[in-house]
C-alpha positions in Angstrom: -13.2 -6.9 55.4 -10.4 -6.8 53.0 -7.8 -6.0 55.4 -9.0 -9.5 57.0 -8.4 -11.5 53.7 -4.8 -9.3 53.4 -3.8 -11.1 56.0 -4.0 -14.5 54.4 -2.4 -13.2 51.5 0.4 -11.6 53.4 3.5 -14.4 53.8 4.6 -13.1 57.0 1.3 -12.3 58.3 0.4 -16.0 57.6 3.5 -17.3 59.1 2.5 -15.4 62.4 -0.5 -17.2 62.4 0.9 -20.7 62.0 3.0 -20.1 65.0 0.5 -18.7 67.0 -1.6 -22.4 66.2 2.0 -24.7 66.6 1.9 -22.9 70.5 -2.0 -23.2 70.8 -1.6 -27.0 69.7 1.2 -27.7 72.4 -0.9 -26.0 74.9 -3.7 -27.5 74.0 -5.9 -28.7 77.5 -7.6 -31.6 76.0 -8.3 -33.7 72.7 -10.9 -31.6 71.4 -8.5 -28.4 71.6 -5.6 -30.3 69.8 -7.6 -31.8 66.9 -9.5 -28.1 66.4 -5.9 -27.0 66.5 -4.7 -29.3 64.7 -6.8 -28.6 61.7 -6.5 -25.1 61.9 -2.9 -25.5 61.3 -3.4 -27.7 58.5 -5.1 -25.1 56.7 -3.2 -22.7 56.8 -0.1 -24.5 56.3 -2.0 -25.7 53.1 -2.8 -21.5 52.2 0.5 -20.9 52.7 1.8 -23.5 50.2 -0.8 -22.4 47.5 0.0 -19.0 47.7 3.8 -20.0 47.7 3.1 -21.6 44.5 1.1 -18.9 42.6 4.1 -16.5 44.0 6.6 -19.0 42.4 4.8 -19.0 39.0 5.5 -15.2 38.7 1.4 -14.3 39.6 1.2 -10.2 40.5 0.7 -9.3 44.0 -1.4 -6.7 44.9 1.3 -3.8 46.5 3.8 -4.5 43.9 2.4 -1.3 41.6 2.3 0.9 44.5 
């Protein structure tokens, strides 16, 4: 399970997955598609920005000591 949460700890990983939800929201077939899309993308645009911020503050990440 912990190479799951990596992933949303990973910037690049992370930024795969928002673009991977921008296409599924263009595609999108109906309403309930885009707004389930939609809010998909909103939270991980919103992970991304926290862990922006605690990478800006100068918090440790995990792989730096290897």
């Amino acid at each position: 399970m912990s190479h799951i949460l990596h992933g949303f700890t990973d910037p690049k990983y992370l930024e795969v997955l928002i673009a991977k939800a921008e296409t599924q929201l263009r595609e999108a077939e109906d309403e309930e598609d885009r707004q389930r899309f939609a809010a998909y993308l909103e939270v991980l645009k919103g992970w991304k920005e926290k862990i922006g911020a605690g990478q800006e503050t100068g918090a440790p990440r995990e792989n730096e000591s290897e």
